[in-house]
C-alpha positions as a printed Julia matrix, in Angstrom:
200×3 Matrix{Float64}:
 -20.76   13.7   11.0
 -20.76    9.93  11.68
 -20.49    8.76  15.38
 -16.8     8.77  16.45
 -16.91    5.22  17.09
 -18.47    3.84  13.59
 -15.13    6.02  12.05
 -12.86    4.32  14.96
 -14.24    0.96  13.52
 -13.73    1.78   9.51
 -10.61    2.7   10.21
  -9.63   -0.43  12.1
 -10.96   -2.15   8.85
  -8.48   -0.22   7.4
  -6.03   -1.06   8.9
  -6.79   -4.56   8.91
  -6.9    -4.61   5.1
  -3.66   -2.3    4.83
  -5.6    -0.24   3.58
  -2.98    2.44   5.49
  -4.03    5.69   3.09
  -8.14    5.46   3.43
  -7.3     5.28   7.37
  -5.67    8.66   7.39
  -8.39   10.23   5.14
 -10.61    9.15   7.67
  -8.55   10.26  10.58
  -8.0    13.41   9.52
 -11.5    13.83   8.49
 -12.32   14.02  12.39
  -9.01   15.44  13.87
 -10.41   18.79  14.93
 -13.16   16.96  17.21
 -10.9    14.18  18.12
  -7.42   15.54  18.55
  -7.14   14.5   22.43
  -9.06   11.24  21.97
  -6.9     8.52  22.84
  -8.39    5.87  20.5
  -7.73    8.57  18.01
  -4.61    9.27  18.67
  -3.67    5.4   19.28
  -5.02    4.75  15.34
  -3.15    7.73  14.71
   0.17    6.61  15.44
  -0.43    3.4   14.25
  -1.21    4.33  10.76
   1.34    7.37  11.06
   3.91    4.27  11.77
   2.58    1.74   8.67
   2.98    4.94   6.34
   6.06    5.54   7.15
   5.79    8.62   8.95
   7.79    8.98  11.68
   8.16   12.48  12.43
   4.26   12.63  12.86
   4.48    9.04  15.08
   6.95   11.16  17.25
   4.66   13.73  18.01
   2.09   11.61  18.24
   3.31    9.14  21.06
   4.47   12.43  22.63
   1.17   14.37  22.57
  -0.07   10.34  24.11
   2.31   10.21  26.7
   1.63   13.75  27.86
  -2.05   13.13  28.04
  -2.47    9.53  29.35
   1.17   10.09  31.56
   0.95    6.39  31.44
   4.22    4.53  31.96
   3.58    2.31  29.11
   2.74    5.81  26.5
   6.52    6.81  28.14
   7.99    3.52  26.92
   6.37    3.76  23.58
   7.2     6.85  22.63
  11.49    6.09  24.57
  11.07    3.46  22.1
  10.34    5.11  19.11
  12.94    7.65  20.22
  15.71    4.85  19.97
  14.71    3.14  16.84
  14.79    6.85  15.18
  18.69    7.32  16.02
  17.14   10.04  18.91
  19.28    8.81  22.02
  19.56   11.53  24.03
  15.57   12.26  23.99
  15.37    8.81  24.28
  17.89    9.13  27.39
  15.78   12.04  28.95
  12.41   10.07  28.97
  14.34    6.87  30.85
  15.85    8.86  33.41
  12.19   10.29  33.67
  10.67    6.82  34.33
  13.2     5.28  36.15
  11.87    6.13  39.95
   8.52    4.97  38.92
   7.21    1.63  39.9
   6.99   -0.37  37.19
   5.17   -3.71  36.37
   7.36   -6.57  35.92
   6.93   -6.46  32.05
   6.98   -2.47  31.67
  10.45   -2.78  34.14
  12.06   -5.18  32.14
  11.44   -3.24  29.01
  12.26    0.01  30.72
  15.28   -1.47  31.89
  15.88   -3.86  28.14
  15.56    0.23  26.55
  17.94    1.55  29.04
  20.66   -0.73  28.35
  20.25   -0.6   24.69
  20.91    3.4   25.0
  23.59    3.26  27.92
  25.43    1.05  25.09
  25.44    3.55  22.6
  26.94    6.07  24.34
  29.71    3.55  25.27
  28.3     4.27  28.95
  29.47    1.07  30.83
  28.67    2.62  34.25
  25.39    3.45  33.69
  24.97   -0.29  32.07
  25.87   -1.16  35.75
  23.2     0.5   37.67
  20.05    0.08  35.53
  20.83   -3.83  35.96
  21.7    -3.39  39.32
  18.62   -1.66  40.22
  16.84   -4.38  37.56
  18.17   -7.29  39.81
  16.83   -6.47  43.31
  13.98   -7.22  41.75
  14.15   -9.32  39.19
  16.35  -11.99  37.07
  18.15  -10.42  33.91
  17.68  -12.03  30.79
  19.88  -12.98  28.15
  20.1    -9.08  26.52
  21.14   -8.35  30.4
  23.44  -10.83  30.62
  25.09   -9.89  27.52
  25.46   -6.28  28.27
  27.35   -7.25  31.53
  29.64   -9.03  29.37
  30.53   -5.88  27.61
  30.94   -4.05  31.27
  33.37   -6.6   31.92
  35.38   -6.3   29.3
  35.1    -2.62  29.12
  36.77   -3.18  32.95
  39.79   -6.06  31.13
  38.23   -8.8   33.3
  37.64  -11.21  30.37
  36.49  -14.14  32.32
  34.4   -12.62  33.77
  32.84  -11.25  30.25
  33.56  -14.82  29.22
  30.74  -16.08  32.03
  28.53  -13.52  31.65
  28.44  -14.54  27.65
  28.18  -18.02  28.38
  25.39  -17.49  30.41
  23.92  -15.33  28.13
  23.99  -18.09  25.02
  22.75  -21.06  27.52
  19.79  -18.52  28.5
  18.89  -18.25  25.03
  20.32  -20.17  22.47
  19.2   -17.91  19.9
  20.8   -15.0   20.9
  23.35  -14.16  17.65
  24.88  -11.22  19.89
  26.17  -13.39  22.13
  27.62  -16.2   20.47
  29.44  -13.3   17.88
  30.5   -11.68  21.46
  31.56  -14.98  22.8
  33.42  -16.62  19.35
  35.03  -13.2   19.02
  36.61  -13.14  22.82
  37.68  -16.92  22.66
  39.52  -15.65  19.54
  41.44  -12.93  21.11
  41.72  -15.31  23.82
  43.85  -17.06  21.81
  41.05  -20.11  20.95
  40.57  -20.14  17.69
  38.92  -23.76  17.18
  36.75  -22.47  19.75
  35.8   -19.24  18.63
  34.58  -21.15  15.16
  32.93  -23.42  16.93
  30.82  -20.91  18.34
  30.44  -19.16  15.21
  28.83  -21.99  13.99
C-alpha cells in the first residue's frame, strides 16, 4: 500500500482538478488504516462536501470535532449543522462552546452562528446576550448590528431598530439585509419616499 502521504497528495490533485469522484476512490481505498487520521478525515469532508454528500460531511465534522475537540472542528461542524436546516443540534454545539475562550476570529464567528440560530427560533432574548457577552470584548459588526435592530423592534422601540439599522448599512454598505430591514421600517413608519430610496 502506497505511503499515506503520496495518497494525501493525489488526492489533493484531485481535488484541485475537481476531480471530486477519483478522490473518494482513493479515500476509501485507505479508510480502514486511516479512519482517525485527521488529514484523512479533513480530505474527507471536503470531498464528502464537493459531492454533495452531506449526511456523510455531518458525520464527518462530528467524528473531527470529537477527536481534535478543537474549537474551530466545533464551529465547522455548528456550521454545517445550520446550513443543513439542523438548528437545534446546531443550538446544542453553541451552547457547548460558548464558555470557552475563543480567539477573536473563532468568537466572532461563534457569536455571527449564534445569532443566525437565536433568529430562527424567533429568540430575541437570547439575540441579546450572545451580543452582550460579544461586546465586552469586542465591536459587533454589521450582521450584529442588524440583529439588534430586530431585538428592538421585537421590543416596539422602532427608533431604536431604526439606529441600530442605520448603523448597520453605514458599517457596511453592502449589507442587502439591512437596507430591506431599514426601507421596510421607514415604510411602516409612514416614509415612503424614504423607504424607496433605500431600496434603491
Amino acid at each position: 500500500m502506497p505511503h499515506n502521504t503520496s495518497v494525501f497528495g493525489l488526492v489533493e490533485q484531485d481535488l484541485v482538478n475537481r476531480n471530486y469522484s477519483a478522490a473518494m476512490k482513493r479515500l476509501v481505498s485507505v479508510s480502514n488504516t486511516y479512519s482517525r487520521d485527521s488529514r484523512f478525515l479533513s480530505l474527507l469532508s471536503f470531498t464528502q462536501k464537493a459531492l454533495g454528500d452531506m449526511a456523510g460531511q455531518l458525520k464527518t465534522l462530528q467524528v473531527i470535532a470529537n477527536l481534535t475537540q478543537a474549537h474551530v472542528a466545533y464551529l465547522d461542524y455548528m456550521a454545517a449543522l445550520y446550513n443543513e436546516g439542523r438548528l437545534n443540534e446546531a443550538l446544542d454545539i453553541g451552547l457547548l462552546l460558548q464558555d470557552m475562550d475563543l480567539n477573536d476570529i473563532n468568537a466572532k464567528y461563534f457569536a455571527r452562528m449564534m445569532v443566525k440560530i437565536y433568529l430562527e427560533f424567533c429568540d430575541y432574548e437570547g439575540v441579546e446576550e450572545v451580543l452582550a457577552r460579544y461586546e465586552i470584548k469586542h465591536q459587533p459588526d454589521d450582521l450584529m448590528l442588524w440583529a439588534l435592530g430586530f431585538v428592538s423592534l421585537a421590543y416596539s422601540d422602532q427608533n431604536k431598530a431604526l439606529e441600530y439599522f442605520r448603523r448597520a448599512v453605514e458599517m457596511n454598505p453592502s449589507n442587502d439585509q439591512a437596507w430591506v430591514s431599514l426601507a421596510m421600517l421607514h415604510e411602516e413608519m409612514g416614509d415612503r419616499e424614504l423607504a424607496l430610496a433605500n431600496l434603491e
